[in-house]
C-alpha positions as CSV (number, residue, x, y, z in Angstrom):
1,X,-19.4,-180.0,161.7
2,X,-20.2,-177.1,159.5
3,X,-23.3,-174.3,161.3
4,X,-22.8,-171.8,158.1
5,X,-23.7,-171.0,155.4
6,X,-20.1,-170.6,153.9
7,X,-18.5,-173.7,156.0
8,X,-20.9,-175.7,154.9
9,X,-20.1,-174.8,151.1
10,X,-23.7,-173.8,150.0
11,X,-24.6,-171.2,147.9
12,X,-25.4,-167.5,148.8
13,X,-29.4,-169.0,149.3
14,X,-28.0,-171.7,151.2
15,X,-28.5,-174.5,148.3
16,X,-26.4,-177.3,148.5
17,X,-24.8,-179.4,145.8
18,X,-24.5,-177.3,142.9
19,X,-22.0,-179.1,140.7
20,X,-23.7,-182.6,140.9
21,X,-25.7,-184.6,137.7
22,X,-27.2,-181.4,136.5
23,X,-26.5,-178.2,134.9
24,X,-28.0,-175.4,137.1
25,X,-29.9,-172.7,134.7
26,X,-29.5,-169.2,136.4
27,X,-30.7,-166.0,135.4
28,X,-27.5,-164.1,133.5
29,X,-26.2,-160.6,133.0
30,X,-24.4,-161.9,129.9
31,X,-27.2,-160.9,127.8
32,X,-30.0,-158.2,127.7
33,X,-32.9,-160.3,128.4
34,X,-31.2,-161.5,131.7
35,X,-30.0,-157.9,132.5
36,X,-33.6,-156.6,132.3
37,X,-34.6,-159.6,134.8
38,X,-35.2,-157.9,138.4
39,X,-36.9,-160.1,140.7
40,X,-37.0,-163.4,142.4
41,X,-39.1,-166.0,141.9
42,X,-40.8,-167.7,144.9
43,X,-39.1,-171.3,144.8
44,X,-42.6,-172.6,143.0
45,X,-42.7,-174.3,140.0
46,X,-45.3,-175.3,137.4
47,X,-45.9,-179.1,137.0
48,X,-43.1,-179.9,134.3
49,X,-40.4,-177.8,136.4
50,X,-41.0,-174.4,134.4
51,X,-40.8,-171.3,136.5
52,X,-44.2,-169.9,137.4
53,X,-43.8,-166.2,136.9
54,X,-44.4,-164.6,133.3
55,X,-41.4,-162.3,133.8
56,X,-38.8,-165.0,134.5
57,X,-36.8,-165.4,131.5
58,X,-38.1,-168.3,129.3
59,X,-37.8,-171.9,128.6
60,X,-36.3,-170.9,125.4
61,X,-33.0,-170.5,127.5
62,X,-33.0,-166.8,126.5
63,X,-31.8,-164.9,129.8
64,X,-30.3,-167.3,131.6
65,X,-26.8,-169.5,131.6
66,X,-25.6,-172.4,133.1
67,X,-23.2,-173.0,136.3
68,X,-21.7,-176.1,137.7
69,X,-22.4,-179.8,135.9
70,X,-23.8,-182.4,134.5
71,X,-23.5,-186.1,134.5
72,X,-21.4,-186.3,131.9
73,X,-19.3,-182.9,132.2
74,X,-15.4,-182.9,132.5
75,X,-14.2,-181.4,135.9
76,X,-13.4,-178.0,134.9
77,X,-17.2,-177.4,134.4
78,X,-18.1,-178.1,138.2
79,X,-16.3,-175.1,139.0
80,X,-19.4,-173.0,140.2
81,X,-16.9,-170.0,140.4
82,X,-16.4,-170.3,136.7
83,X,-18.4,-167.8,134.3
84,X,-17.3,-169.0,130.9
85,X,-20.9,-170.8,130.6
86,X,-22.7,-168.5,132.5
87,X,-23.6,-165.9,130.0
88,X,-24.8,-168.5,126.7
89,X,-25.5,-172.0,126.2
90,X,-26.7,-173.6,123.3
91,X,-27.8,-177.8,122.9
92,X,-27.1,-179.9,119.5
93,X,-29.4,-182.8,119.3
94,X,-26.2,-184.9,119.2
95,X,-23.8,-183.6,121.4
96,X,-23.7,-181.1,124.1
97,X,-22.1,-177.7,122.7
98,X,-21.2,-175.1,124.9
99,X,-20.3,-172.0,123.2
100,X,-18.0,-169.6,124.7
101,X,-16.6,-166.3,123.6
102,X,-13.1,-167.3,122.1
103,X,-13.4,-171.1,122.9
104,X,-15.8,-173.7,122.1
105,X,-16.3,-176.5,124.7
106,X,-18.5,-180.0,124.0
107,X,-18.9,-183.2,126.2
């Protein structure tokens, strides 16, 4: 039985499952908006799942990335150590488009 953090696989805060049936939207350095971020938020959010702080980069996506999976993603994605989605994301009302520098990835 695992009694740590790192045998037990979980992140550095200790959150499990990662890589499961949704994309996980953190805070990025691989653009200015999430470079200016400096904080944490408090684990609160506002009733439709929207971060309650003013200075936490917005819904608009700007600022943040995305790590691990999503239902439909193909296995390479759930690696949480990966970075190639980490710094931009974009969505296509059609099809899922991730857009990476030097390669373009959809599901």
């Amino acid at each position: 039985m695992a009694t740590t953090r790192v045998q037990s696989g979980a992140s550095y805060y200790g959150i499990m499952e990662l890589s499961g049936n949704l994309w996980e939207r953190p805070v990025t350095v691989g653009n200015p908006t999430g470079r200016d971020f400096s904080g944490n938020g408090d684990g609160v959010v506002s009733n439709v799942g929207n971060a309650n702080y003013p200075w936490w980069p917005g819904i608009n996506a700007i600022g943040v990335g995305v790590r691990g999976g999503g239902w439909a993603s193909v296995a390479i994605s759930l690696i949480l150590s990966g970075r190639d989605i980490a710094a931009h994301w974009c969505w296509s009302s059609a099809i899922t488009v991730v857009v990476v520098v030097g390669r373009h990835l959809s599901n």
